[in-house]
LOTORVO-453985 format. One record per residue (C-alpha): x, y, z; residue number from 1. Coordinates in steps of 0.25 Angstrom, whole numbers, always signed. Each point is the difference from the previous one (the first is absolute). Layout:
<atoms>
+-------+-------+-------+-----+
|     X |     Y |     Z |   i |
+-------+-------+-------+-----+
|     X |     Y |     Z | NUM |
...
+-------+-------+-------+-----+
</atoms>
This chain:
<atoms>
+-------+-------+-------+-----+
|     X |     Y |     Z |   i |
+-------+-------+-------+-----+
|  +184 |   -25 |  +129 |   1 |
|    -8 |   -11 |    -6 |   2 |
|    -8 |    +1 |   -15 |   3 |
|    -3 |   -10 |    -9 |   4 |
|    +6 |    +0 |   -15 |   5 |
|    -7 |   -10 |   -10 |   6 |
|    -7 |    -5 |   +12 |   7 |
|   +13 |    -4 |    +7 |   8 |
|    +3 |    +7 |   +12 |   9 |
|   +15 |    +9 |    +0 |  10 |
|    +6 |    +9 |   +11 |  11 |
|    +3 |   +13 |    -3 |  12 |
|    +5 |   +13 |    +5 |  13 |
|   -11 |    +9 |    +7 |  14 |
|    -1 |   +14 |   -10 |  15 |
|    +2 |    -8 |   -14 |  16 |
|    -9 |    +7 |   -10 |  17 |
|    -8 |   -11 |   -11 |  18 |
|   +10 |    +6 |   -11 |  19 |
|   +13 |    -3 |    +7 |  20 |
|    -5 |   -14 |    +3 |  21 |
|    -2 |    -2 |   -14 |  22 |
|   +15 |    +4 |    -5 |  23 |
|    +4 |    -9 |   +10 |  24 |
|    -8 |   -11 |    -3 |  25 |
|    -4 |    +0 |   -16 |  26 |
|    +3 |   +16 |    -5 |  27 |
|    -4 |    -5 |   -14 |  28 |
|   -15 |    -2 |    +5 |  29 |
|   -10 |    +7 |    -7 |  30 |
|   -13 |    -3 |    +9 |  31 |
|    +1 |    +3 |   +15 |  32 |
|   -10 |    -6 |    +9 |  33 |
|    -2 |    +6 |   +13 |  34 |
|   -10 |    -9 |    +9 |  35 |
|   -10 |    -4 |   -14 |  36 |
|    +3 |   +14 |    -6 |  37 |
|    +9 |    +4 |   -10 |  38 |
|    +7 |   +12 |    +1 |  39 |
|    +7 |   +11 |    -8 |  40 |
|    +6 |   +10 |   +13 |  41 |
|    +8 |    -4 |   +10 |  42 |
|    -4 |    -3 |   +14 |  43 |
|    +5 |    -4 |   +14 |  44 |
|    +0 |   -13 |    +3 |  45 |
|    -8 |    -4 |   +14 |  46 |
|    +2 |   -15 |    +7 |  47 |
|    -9 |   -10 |    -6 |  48 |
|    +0 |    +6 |   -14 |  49 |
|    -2 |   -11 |   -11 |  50 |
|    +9 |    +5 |   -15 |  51 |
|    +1 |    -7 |   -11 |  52 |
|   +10 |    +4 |   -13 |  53 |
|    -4 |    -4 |   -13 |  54 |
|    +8 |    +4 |   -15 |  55 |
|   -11 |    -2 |    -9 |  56 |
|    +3 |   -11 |   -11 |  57 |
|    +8 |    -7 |   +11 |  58 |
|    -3 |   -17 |    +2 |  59 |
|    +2 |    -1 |   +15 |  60 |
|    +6 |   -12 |    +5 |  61 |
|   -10 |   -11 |    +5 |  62 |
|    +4 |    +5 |   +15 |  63 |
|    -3 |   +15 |    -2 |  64 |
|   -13 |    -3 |   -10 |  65 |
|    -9 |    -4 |   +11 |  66 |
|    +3 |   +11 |    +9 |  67 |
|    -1 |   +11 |   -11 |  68 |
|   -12 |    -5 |    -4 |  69 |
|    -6 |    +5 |   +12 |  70 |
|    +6 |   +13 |    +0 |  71 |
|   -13 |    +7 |    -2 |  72 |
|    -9 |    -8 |   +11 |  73 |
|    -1 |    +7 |   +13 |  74 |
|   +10 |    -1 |   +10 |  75 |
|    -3 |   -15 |    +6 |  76 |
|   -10 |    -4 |    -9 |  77 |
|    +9 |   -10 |    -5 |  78 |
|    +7 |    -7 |   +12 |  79 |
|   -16 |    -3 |    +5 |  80 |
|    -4 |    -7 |   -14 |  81 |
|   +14 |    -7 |    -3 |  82 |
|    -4 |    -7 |   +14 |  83 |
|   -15 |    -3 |    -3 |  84 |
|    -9 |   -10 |    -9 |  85 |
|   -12 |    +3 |    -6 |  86 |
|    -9 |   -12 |    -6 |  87 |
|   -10 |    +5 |   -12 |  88 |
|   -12 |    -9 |    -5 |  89 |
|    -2 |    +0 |   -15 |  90 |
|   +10 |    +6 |    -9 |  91 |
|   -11 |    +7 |    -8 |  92 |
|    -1 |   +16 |    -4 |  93 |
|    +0 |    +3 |   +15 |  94 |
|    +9 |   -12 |    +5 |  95 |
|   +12 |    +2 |   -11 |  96 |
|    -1 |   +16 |    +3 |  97 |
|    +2 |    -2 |   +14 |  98 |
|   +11 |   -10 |    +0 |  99 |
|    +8 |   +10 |   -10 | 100 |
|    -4 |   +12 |   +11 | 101 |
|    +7 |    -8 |   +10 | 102 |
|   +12 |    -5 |    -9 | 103 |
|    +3 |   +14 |    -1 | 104 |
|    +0 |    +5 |   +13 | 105 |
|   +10 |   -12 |    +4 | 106 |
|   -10 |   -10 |    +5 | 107 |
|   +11 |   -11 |    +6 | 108 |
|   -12 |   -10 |    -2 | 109 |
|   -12 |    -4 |   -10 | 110 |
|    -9 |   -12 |    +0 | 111 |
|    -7 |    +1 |   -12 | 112 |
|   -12 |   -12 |    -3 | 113 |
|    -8 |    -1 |   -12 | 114 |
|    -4 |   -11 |   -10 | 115 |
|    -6 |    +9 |   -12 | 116 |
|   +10 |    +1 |   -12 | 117 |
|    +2 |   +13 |    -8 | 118 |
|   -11 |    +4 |   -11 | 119 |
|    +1 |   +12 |    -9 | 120 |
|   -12 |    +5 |    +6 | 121 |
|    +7 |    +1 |   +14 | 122 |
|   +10 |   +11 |    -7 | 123 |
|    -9 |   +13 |    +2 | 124 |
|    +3 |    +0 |   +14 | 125 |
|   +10 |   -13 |    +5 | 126 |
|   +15 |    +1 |    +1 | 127 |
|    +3 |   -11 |   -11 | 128 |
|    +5 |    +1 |   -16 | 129 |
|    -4 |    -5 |   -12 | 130 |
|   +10 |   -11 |    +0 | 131 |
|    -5 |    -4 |   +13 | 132 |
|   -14 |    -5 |    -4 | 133 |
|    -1 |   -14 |    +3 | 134 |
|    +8 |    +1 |   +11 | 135 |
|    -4 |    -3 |   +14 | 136 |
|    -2 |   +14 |    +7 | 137 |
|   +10 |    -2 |   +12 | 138 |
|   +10 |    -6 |    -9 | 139 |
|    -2 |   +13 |   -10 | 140 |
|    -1 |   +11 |   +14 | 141 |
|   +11 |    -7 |    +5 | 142 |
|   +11 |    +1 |   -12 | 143 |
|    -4 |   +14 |    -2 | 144 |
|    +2 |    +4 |   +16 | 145 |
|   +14 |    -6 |    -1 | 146 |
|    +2 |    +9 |   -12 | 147 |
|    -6 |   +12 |    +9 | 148 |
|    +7 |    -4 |   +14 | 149 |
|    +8 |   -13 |    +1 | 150 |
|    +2 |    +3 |   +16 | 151 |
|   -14 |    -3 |    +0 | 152 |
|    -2 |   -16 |    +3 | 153 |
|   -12 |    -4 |    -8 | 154 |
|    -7 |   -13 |    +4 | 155 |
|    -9 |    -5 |   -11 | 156 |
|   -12 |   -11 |    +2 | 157 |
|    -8 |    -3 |   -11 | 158 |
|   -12 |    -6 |    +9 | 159 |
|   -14 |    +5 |    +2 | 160 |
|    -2 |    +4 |   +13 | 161 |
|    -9 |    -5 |   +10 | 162 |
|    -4 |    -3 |   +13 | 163 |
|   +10 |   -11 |    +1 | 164 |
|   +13 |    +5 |    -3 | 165 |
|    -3 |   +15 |    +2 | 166 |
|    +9 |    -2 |   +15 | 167 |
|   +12 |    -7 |    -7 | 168 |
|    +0 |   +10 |   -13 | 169 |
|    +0 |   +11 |    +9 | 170 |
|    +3 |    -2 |   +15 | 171 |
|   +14 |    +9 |    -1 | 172 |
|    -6 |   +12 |    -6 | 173 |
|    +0 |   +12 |    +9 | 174 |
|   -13 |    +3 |    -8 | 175 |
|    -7 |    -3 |   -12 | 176 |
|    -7 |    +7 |   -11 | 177 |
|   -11 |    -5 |    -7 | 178 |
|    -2 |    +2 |   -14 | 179 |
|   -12 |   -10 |    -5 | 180 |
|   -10 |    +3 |   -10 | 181 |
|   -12 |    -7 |    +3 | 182 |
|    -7 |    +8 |   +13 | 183 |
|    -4 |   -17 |    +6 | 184 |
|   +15 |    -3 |    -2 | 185 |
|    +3 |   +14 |    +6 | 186 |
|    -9 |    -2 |   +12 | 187 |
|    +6 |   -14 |    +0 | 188 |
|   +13 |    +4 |    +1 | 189 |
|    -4 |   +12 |   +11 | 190 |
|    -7 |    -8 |    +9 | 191 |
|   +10 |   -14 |    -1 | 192 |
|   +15 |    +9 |    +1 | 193 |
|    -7 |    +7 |   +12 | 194 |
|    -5 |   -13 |    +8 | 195 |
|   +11 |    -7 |    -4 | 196 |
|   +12 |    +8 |    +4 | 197 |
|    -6 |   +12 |   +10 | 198 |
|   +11 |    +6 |    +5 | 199 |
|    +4 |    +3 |   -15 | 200 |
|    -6 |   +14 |    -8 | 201 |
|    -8 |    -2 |   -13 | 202 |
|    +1 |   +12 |   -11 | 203 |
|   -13 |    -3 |    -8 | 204 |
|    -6 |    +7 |   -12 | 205 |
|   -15 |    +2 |    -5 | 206 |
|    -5 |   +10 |   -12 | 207 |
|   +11 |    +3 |    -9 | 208 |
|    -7 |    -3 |   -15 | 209 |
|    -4 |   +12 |    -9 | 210 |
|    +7 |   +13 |    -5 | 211 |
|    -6 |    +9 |   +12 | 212 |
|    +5 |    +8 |    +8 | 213 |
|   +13 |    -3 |    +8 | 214 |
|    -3 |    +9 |   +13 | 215 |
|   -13 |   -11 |    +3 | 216 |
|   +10 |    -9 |    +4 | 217 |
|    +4 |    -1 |   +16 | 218 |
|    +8 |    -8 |    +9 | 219 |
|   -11 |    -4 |   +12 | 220 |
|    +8 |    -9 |   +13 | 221 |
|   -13 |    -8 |    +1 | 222 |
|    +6 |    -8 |   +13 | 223 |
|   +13 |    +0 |    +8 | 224 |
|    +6 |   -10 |   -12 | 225 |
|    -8 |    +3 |   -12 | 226 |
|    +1 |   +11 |   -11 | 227 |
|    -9 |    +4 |    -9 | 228 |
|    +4 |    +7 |   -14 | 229 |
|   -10 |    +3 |   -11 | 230 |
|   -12 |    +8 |    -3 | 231 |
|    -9 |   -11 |    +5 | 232 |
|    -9 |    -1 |   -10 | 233 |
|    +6 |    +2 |   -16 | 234 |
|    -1 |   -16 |    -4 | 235 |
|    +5 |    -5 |   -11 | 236 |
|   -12 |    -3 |   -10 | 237 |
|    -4 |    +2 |   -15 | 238 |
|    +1 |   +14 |    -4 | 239 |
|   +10 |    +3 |   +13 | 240 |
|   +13 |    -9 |    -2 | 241 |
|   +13 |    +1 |    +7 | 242 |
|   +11 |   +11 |    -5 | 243 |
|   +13 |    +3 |    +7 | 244 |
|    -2 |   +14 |    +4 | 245 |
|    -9 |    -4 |   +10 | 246 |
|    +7 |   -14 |    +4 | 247 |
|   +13 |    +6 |    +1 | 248 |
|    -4 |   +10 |   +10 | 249 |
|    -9 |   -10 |    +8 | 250 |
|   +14 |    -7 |    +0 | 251 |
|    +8 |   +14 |    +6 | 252 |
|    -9 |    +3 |    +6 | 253 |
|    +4 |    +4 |   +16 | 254 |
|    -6 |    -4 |   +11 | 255 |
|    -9 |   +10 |   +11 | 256 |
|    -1 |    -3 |   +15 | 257 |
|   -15 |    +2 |    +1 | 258 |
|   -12 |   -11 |    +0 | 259 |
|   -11 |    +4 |   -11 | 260 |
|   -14 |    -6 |    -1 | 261 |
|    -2 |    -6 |   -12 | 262 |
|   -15 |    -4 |    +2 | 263 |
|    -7 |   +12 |    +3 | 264 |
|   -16 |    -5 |    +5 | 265 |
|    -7 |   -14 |    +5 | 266 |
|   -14 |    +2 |   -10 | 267 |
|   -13 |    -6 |    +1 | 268 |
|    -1 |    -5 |   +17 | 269 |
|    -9 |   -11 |    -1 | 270 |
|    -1 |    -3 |   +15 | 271 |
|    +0 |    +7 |   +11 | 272 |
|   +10 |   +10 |    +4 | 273 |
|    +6 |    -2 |   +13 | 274 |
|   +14 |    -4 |    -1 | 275 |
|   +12 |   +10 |    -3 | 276 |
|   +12 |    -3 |    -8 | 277 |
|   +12 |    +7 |    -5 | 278 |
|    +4 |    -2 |   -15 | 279 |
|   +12 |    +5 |    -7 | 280 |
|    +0 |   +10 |   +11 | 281 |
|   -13 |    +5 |    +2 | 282 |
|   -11 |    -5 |    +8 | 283 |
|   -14 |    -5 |    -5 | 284 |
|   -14 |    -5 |    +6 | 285 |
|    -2 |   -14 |    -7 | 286 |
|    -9 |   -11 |    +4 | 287 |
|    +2 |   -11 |   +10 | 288 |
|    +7 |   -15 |    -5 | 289 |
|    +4 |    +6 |   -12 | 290 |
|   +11 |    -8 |    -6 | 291 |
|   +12 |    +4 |    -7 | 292 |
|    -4 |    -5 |   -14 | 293 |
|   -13 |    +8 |    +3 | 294 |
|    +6 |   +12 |    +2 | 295 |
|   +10 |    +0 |   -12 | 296 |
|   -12 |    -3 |   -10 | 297 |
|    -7 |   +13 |    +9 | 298 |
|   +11 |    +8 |    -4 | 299 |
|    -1 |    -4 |   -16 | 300 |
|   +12 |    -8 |    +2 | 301 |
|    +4 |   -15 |    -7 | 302 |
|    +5 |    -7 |   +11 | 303 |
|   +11 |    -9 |   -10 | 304 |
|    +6 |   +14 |    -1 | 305 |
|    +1 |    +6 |   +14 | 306 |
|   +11 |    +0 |   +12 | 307 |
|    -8 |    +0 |   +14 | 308 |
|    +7 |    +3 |   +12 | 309 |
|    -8 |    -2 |   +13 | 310 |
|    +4 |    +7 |   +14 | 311 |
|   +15 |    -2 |    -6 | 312 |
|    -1 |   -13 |    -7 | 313 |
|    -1 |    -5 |   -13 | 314 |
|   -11 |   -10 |    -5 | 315 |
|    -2 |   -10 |    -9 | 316 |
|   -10 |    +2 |   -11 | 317 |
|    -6 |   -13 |    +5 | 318 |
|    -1 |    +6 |   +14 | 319 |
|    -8 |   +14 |    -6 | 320 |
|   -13 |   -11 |    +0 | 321 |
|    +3 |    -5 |   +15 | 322 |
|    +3 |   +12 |    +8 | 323 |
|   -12 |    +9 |    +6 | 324 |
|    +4 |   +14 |    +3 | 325 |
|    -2 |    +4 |   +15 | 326 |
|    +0 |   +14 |    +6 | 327 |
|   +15 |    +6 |    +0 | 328 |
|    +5 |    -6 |   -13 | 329 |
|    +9 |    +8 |    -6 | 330 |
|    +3 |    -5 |   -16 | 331 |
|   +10 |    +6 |   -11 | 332 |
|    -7 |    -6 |   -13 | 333 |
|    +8 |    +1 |   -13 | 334 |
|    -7 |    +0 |   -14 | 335 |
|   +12 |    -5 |   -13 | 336 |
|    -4 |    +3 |   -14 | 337 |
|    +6 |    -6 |   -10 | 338 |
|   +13 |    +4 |    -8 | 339 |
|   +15 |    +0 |    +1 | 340 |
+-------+-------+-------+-----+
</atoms>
């Protein structure tokens, strides 16, 4: 039957037992790993089973590293990430932790883009070191990912992103994270990554700053594309900055498979009421030829810093003025905060 040692797949007799494997294999090992577990009893071996040996101390040769290395992931984790490319906008507190996440897991691609360089006030919560201050941020993330991972291709522009080159940046990713701190920028990015390459998902993130608490913070599928991480509301301002705590498990944070509302009322109808809409999920009575920009400004809501998504289709912020809402409409609106 067929299991896998060090992730390479080895034919062996049905009825060997994990221990026997090992004296065949490596009877100096001290750490036996059965499927992401280490174990100390013996135990039948089934078909499929992934082992890995390891002697503590012991430098492994560059062909066993990568494999062992993975030893504690779960069964089949590693063969879907070593095939897989994840783009991540802004190499901040948020950005640098994600890209370390994923270089650990055995990501087989990162596309990292920035064009900060590294400040001593960016140490409380980004992946950099003190002798990196002065250095451009992707150049500093990506030295220290090849230290963490080398099997992990890192490709590095030091470019701000916009509008114009956000397709060529980032057309081969199989999803991106974005990692900005400014909520305009963030809703920017949202909107533009989202229009630009549909078919692609988006992992965005909104309320983050503070030293609250950690169990405020949710994953929200806000469309079919598009993730939302955060608490939605703790910006970064004076008297609430950004700390890693908080960032970092924004940056770990696992997604849900669940659309949440994150505007929760339509205040103060000016007009009449005779039309019915459905926002974030939930249906309201609002008045007739009542534009997007309307709307957002109804709910409280800057429009520089919202996502809107009509009847399954992202808009412009220059279109939130033009459009009139009719009977039907169904909108996801997505409100970003600042920090990252």
């Amino acid at each position: 039957m067929r299991i896998f040692y060090n992730e390479t797949p080895l034919e062996i007799p049905p009825g060997l037992t994990l221990f026997q494997l090992k004296r065949q294999l490596k009877p100096d090992a001290d750490i036996v790993i059965l499927n992401g577990y280490p174990l100390s009893a013996d135990r039948l071996l089934q078909a499929e089973d992934h082992i890995s040996l390891i002697r503590r101390g012991e430098q492994p040769s560059a062909d066993d590293l990568e494999q062992l290395m993975a030893a504690r992931h779960t069964p089949g984790v590693h063969q879907r990430l070593k095939s897989s490319c994840v783009g991540v906008a802004g190499v901040g507190g948020l950005g640098s932790q994600v890209a370390i996440a994923l270089a650990r897991v055995g990501i087989g691609q990162l596309i990292i883009a920035d064009f900060d360089v590294v400040e001593p006030s960016n140490l409380n919560r980004q992946q950099y070191f003190i002798d990196q201050i002065g250095m451009p941020k992707v150049e500093a993330l990506r030295d220290n990912l090849r230290r963490i991972n080398p099997w992990t291709h890192v490709t590095a522009h030091n470019v701000k992103i916009t509008s114009t080159n956000l397709r060529p940046l980032f057309e081969s990713v199989d999803v991106l994270a974005e990692a900005f701190d400014v909520a305009d920028q963030k809703a920017f990015l949202a909107s533009c990554f989202l229009q630009t390459l549909p078919g692609k998902p988006l992992v965005a993130a909104s309320g983050m700053a503070g030293f609250g608490p950690a169990n405020t913070i949710k994953t929200r599928k806000i469309t079919d594309n598009f993730y939302l991480c955060g608490d939605g509301s703790a910006a970064a301002r004076p008297g609430c900055g950004l700390m890693a705590p908080r960032v970092g498990i924004v940056a770990h944070h696992p997604g849900q498979r669940h659309r949440a509302p994150t505007a929760e009322s339509i205040p103060g109808n000016r007009g009449v009421i005779n039309m019915i809409i459905t926002v974030n999920g939930r249906e309201r009575t609002t008045q007739k030829n009542l534009t997007i920009q309307r709307l957002v400004e109804d709910l409280g809501l800057a429009p520089a810093h919202v996502v809107v998504e009509l009847n399954r289709h992202i808009l412009t912020q220059d279109q939130f003025s033009q459009v009139s809402l009719k009977t039907g409409d169904v909108l996801e609106i997505v409100q970003f905060v600042g920090g990252g």
